[in-house]
C-alpha positions as CSV (number, residue, x, y, z in Angstrom):
1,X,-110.9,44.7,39.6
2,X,-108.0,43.0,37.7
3,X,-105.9,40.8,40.1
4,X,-102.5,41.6,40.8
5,X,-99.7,39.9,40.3
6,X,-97.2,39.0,43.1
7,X,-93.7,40.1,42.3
8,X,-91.1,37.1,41.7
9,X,-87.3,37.1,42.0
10,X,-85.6,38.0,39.2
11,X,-84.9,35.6,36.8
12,X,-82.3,36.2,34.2
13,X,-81.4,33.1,32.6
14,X,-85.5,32.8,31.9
15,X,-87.2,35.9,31.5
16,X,-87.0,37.4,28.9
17,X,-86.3,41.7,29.3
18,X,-90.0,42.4,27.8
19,X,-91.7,39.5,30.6
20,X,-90.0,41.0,33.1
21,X,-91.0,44.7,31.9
22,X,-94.7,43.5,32.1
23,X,-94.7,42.1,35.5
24,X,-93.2,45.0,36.9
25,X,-95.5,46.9,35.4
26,X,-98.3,44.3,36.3
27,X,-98.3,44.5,39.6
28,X,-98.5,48.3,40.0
29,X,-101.4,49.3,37.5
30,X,-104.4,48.0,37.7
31,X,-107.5,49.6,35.9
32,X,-110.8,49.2,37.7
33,X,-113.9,49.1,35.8
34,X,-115.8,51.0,38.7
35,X,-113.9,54.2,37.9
36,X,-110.6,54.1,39.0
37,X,-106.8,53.0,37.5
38,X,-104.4,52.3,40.7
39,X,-100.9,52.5,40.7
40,X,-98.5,51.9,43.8
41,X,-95.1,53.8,43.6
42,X,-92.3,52.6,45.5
43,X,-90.6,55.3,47.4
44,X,-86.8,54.2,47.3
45,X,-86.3,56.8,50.2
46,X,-88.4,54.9,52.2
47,X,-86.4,51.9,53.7
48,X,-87.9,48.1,52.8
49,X,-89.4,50.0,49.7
50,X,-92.9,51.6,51.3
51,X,-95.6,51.9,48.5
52,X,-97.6,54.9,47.7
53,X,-101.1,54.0,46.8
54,X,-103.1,56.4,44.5
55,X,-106.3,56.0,42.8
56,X,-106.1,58.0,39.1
57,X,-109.6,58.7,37.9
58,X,-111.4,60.9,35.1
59,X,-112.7,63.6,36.8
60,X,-116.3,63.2,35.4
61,X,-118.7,64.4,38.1
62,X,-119.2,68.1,39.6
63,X,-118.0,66.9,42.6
64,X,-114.5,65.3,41.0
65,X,-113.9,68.6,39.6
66,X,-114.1,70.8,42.1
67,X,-111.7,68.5,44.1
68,X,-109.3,69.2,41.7
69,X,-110.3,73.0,41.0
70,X,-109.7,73.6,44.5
71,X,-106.1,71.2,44.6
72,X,-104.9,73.5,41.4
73,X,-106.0,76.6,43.8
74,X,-104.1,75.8,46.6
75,X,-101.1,74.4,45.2
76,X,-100.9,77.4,42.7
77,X,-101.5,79.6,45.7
78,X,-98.9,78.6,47.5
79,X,-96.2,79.1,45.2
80,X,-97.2,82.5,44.4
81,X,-99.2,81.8,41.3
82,X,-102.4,82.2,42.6
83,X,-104.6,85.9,43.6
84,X,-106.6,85.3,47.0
85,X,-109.8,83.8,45.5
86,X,-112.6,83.8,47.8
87,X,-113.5,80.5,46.2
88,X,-110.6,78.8,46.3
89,X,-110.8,77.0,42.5
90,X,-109.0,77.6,39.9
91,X,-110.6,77.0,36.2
92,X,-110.6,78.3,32.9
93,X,-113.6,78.1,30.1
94,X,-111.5,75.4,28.7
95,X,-112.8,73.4,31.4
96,X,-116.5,73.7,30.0
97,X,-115.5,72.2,26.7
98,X,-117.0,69.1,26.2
99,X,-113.6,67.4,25.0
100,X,-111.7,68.2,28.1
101,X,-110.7,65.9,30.1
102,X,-109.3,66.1,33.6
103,X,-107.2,63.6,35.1
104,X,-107.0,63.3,39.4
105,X,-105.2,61.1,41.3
106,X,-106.1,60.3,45.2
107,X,-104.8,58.5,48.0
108,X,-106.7,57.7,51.0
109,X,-109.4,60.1,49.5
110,X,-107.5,63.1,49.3
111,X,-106.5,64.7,46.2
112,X,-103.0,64.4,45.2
113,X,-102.4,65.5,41.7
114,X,-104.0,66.8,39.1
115,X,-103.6,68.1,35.0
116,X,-106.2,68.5,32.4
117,X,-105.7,67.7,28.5
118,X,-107.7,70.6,26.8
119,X,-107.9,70.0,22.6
120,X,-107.8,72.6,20.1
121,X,-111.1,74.3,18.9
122,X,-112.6,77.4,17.2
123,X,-111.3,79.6,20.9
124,X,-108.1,77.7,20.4
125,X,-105.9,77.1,23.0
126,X,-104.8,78.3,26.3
127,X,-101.1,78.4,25.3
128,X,-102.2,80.8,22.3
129,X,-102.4,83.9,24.5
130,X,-98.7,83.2,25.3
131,X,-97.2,81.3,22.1
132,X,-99.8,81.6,19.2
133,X,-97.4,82.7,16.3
134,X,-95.8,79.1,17.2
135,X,-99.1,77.1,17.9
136,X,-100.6,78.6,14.5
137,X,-97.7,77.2,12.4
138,X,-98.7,73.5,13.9
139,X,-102.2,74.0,12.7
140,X,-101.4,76.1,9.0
141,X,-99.6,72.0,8.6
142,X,-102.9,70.5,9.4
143,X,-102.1,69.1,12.7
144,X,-104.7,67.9,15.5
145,X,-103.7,70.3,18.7
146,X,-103.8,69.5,22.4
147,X,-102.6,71.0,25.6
148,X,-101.9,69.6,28.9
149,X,-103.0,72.1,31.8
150,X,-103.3,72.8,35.5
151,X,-100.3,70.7,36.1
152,X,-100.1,70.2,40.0
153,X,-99.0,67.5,42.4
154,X,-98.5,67.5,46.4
155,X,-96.4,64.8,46.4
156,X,-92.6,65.7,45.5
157,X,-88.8,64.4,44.6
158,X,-89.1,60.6,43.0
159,X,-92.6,59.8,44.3
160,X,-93.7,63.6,42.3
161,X,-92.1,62.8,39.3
162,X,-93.9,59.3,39.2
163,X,-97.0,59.7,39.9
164,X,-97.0,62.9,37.5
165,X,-95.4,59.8,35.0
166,X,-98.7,57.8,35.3
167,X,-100.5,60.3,34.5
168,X,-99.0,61.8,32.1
169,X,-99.4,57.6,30.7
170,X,-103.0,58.7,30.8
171,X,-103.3,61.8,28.9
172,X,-100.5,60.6,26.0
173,X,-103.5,57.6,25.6
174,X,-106.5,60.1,25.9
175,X,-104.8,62.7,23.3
176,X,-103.5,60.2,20.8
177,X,-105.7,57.3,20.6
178,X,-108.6,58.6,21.9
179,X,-108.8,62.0,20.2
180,X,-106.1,60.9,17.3
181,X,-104.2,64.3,18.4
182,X,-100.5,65.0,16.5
183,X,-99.1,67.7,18.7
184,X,-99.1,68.0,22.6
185,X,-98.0,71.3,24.2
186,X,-97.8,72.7,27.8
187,X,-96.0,75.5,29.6
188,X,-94.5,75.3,32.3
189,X,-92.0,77.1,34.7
190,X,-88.3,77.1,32.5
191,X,-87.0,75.5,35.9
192,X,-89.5,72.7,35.5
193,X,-88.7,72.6,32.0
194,X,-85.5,69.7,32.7
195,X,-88.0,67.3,34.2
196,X,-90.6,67.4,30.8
197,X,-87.5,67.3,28.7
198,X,-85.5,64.7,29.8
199,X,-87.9,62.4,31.2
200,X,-90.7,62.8,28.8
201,X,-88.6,63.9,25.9
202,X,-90.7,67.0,25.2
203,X,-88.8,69.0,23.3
204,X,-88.7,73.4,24.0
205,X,-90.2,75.3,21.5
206,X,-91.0,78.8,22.5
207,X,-88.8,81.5,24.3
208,X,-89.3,82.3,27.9
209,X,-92.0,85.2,28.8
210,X,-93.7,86.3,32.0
211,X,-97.4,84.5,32.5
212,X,-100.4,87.0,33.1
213,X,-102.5,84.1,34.1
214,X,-99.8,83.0,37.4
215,X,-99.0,86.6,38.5
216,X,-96.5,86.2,35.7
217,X,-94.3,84.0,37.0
218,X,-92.2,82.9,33.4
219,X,-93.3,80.1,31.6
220,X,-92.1,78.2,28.6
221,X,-93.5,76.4,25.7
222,X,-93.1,72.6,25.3
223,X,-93.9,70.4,22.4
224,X,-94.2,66.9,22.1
225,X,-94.8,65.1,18.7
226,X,-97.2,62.6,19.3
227,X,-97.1,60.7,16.1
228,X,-93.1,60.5,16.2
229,X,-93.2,59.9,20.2
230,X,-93.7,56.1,19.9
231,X,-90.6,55.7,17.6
232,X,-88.9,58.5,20.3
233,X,-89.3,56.7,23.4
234,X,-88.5,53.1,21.6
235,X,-85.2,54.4,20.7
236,X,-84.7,56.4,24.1
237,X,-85.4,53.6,26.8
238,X,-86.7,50.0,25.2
239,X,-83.9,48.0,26.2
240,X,-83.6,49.5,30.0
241,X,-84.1,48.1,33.6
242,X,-88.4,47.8,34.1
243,X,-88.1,51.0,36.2
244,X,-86.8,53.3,33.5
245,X,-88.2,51.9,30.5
246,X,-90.7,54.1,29.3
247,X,-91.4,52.7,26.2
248,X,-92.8,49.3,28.3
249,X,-94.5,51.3,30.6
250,X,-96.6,53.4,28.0
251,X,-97.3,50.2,25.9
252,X,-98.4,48.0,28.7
253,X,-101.5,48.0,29.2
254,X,-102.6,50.9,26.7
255,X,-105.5,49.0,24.9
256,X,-107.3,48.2,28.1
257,X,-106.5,51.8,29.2
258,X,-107.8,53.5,26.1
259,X,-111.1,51.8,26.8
260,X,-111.7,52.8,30.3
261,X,-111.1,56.4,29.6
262,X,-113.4,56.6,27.2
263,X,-115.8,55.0,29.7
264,X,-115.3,57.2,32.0
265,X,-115.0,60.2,30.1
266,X,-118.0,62.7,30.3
267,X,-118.3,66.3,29.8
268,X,-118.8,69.0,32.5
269,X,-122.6,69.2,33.2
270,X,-122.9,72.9,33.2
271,X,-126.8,72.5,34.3
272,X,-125.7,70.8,37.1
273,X,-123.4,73.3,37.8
274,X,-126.1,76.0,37.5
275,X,-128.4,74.2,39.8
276,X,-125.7,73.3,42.4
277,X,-123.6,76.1,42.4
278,X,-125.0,79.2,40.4
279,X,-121.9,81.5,41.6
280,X,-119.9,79.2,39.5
281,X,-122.1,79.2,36.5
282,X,-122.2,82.7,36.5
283,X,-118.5,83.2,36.9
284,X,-117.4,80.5,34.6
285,X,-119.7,82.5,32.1
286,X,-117.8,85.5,32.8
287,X,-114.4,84.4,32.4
288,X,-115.5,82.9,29.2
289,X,-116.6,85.9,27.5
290,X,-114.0,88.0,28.6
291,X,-111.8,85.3,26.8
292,X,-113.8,85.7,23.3
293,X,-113.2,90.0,23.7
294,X,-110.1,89.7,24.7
């Protein structure tokens, strides 16, 4: 594990803006070779500025994934997204693709949050059920597709928004210098659209429409160009206090991050999940061939 770095007064007449970007930053990431990238989040609710520790890992085991099937489950059940499931996960044949990747973040050993980054193949994408006039234009330009999924967090207000920040950090590495993706979508519930917009600077592409898949609650399309993003945020936020500047925050660090998630990063063992939990198998088998007649 990369030391930390112990936060100093605030220096003005000798930091520069970008040092003092970097060791704010530097003292709250830290990527661990052994599997996991923590983050501490200062709650400014909390008086004398309580940290919340997570640990962010690549789901890459059986046992990782049903963690944060089951999260997904219960988070979407409570908000009246979710049918009784006897189960209790929720997961899609997108998660059997070799290319997924799903992101979980912990603390104290209990899942927090969760979202997957599914990428385009010959089924397509999830969001295609919904949006797939406006998805098919993207890939009619020749553009590299992903979609961020399963999008769910216990934690809420400022402490929500960033820890769903750092790992959203993770998945804009994984899609575009990983996988060398050009388009990122998601839907999401049009009230949750503000967050995605102003914060991430996605941008709304599709109209509203009711969701099958979440007892059709209404959903909205998002896009985010990946290739222009860099450029985006750089014009949005370089220049702003460490805490808001989201161009600093995605480039610190990016290079060392890019290389642990493609460590970590392993496809869904589907044998294991036959041997383990043949109910599963069997289902996730189902669910994928009703998606190819559908």
């Amino acid at each position: 594990m990369m030391p930390s770095e112990n936060r100093q007064p605030r220096q003005p007449q000798r930091a520069s803006a970008l040092s003092q970007a970097l060791k704010a930053f530097a003292e709250q990431e830290c990527a661990d070779a052994g599997g996991t990238y923590d983050v501490a989040i200062e709650d400014d609710s909390v008086r004398c500025g309580e940290r919340g520790q997570y640990r962010l890992r690549v789901a890459n085991t059986l046992a990782q994934r049903l963690r944060a099937w089951r999260l997904t489950y219960e988070v979407y059940q409570s908000k009246g997204y979710a049918r009784a499931d006897a189960q209790g996960l929720w997961f899609g044949p997108y998660d059997a693709h070799p290319e997924t990747i799903t992101l979980l973040a912990e603390t104290d050993g209990v899942p927090t949050a969760t979202m997957s980054l599914v990428f385009d193949s010959p089924r397509r994408l999830p969001a295609d059920e919904l949006y797939g006039e406006e998805i098919e234009a993207f890939r009619a330009r020749g553009r590299t597709l992903c979609e961020l999924v399963s999008l769910v967090s216990l934690e809420e207000g400022l402490q929500g928004a960033e820890l769903m920040k750092y790992l959203f950090k993770l998945a804009y590495i994984a899609a575009h210098h990983l996988e060398g993706a050009s388009d990122l979508f998601i839907t999401v519930n049009p009230r949750h659209a503000p967050f995605y917009e102003r914060l991430l600077l996605f941008a709304r592409l599709g109209h509203e429409v009711p969701c099958p898949k979440v007892n059709d609650a209404p959903a909205v399309l998002l896009h985010m160009d990946l290739v222009a993003a860099w450029n985006l945020y750089r014009e949005r936020f370089d220049g702003k206090p460490p805490a808001r500047n989201l161009y600093r925050f995605f480039l610190y660090k990016a290079c060392e991050l890019r290389a642990w998630l493609s460590a970590q990063r392993r496809p869904l063992d589907v044998a294991e999940l036959d041997r383990d939990h043949p109910a599963l198998g069997r289902r996730l088998r189902r669910v994928a061939l009703a998606e190819v007649q559908s």
